[in-house]
N, C-alpha and C positions, 0 to 999 in steps of 0.2 A: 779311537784313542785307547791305550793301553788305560786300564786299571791304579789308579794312583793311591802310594800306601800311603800317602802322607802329604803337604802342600806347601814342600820348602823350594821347591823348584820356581819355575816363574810365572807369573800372573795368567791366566785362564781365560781367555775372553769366555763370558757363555756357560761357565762352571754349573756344572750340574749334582745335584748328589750322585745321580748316578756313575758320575766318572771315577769314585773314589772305592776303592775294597771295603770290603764284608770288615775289616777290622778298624779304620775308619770310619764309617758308619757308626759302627759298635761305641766307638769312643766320644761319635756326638752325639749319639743318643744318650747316654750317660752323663754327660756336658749338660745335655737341655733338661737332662733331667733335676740337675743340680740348679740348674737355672729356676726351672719353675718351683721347685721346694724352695729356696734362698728367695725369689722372688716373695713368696707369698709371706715369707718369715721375716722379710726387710717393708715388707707394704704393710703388716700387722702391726709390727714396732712401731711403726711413724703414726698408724692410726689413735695407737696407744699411747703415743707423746705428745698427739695434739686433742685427743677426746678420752683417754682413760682407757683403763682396762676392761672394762665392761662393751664399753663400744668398740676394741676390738675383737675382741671373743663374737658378739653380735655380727662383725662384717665379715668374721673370719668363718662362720658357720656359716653364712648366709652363700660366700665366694662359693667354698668345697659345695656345697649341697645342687649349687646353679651346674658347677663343672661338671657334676657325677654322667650326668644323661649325655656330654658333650664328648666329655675322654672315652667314656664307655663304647659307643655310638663310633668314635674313629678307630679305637683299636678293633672294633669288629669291623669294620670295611676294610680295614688295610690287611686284616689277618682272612678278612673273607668266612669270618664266623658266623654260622648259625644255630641257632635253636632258643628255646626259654628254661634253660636248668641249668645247675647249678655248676655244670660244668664246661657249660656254654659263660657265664662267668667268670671263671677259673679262667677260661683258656683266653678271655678279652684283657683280663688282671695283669698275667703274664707279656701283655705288649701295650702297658700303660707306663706314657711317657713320666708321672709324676709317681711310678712305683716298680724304677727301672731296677730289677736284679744289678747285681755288682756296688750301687748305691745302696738297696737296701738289700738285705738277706733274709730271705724268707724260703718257706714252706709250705707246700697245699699236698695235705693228706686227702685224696680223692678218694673217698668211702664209696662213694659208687656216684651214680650222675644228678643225684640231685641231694647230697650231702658230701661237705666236706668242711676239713679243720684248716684254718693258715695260721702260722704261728710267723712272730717276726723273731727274728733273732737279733737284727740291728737294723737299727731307726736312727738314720743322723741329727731327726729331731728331737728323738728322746734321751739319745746321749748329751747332745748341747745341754737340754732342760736341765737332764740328770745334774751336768756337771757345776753347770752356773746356780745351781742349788734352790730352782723356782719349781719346788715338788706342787705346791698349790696347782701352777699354770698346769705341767705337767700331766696332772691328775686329768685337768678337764680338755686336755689335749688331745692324751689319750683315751679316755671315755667318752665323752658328751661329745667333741668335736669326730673325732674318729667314727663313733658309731652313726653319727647322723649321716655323715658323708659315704659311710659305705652304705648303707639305705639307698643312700642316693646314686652312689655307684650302679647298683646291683639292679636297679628300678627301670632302666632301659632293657633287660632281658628279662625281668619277670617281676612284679612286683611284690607276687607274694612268698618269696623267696626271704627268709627269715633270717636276719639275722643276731645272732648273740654272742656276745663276751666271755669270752673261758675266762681270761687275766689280762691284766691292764692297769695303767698307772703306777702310781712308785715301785720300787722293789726291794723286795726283804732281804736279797744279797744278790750280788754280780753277778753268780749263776743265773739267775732266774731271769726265763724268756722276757724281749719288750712286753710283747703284747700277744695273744692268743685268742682269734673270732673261728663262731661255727658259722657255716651259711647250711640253711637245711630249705630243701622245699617237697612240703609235705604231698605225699603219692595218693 
């Protein structure tokens, strides 16, 4: 079967991912990637309408933190990644489905293989937050939830792989990065 750009044509018995182009692909990946961030962002709301804001924050650090070792874990089998440094990270980061480029914009200054900087430049979560004016949630969004879950990220390739917060949470003007983490592990 030819390579299919697209699936306006007619129904597939059998359809496979594989039958569709590299630009396809490209387009659900970014889809599911919008799916699993909007998912977690529509299951935390409801948690919070039906038990408060504390008890979402609770479920929602709880979910990230379980996922960290699951996403980590498949993007290195699918990418066929090895080693335990930090740029054996970097390179599983780059093919995780809930921190798909094009959705978000980011950066990894690879300082060398077991130090580096990611800076985000856009987070569809932190613009929502920014916009709808909940700098409170925001804060602990970006800080306390974010850095637990990259811990958690980073802990199927090495755990003592350190992470820290350059900048995070609200912003003092529009220029200024979402958010900016070092990952360093010490030689």
């Amino acid at each position: 079967m030819k390579e299919l750009k697209d699936y306006s044509g007619r129904y597939v018995p059998n359809l496979r991912y594989e039958d569709f182009s590299k630009e396809v692909l490209v387009k659900l990946l970014r889809a599911y990637s919008r799916e699993v961030n909007l998912l977690a962002a529509y299951w935390g709301e409801e948690v919070r309408n039906r038990l408060g804001r504390e008890a979402e924050k609770e479920c929602l650090l709880s979910t990230w933190k379980r996922m960290g070792k699951h996403e980590t874990g498949w993007a290195m089998e699918a990418g066929n990644i090895r080693g335990n440094d930090v740029e054996t990270y970097v390179k599983a980061t780059q093919l995780m489905g809930s921190f798909a480029q094009g959705l978000f914009k980011y950066d990894f200054d690879l300082k060398s293989r077991n130090h580096a900087v990611l800076t985000v430049n856009h987070c569809p979560a932190f613009e929502s937050l920014e916009k709808l004016g909940d700098l409170d949630y925001l804060d602990w969004v970006c800080t306390v939830l974010e850095e637990e879950a990259m811990k958690a990220y980073v802990r199927p390739v090495n755990p003592a792989i350190e992470v820290k917060c350059l900048r995070a949470g609200r912003r003092r003007s529009k220029e200024e990065v979402h958010c900016r983490w070092e990952f360093r592990l010490q030689e």
